[in-house]
N, C-alpha and C positions, 0 to 999 in steps of 0.2 A: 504494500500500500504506500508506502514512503516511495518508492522510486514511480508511483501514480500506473502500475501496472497491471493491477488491482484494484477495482473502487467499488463502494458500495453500491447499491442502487433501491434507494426504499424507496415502495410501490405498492401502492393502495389498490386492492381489487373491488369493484363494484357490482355484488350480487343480485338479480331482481328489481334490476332499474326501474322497468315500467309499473311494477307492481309496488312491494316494499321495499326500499332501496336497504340495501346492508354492506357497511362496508368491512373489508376484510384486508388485514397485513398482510405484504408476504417480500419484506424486504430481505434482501439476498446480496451475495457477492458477486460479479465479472470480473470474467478478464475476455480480450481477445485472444482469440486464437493464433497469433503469431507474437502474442508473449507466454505461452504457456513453459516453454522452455526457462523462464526466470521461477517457475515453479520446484524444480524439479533437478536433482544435482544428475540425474541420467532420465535421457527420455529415448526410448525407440518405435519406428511407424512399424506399425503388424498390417501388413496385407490380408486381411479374414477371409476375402475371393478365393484364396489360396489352400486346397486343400490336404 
């Protein structure tokens, strides 16, 4: 999160809008997908196609 490669993302879900509205948590962490390697002191790609 210090190097901003990671950041939060809190995000309100809104259930039964047109009827009774309720809202609901569901704040969560990101990263993209071409910092995933700041995760991870080894990462390797598996081909799953491959049987």
């Amino acid at each position: 999160m210090a190097e901003g490669k990671v950041y939060y993302d809190p995000g309100i879900k809104l259930e039964n809008a047109s009827k009774r509205p309720r809202t609901k948590q569901r704040s969560q962490f990101r990263i993209k997908s071409a910092n995933l390697p700041a995760l991870y002191h080894r990462m390797d790609i598996v081909d799953l196609r491959k049987g």
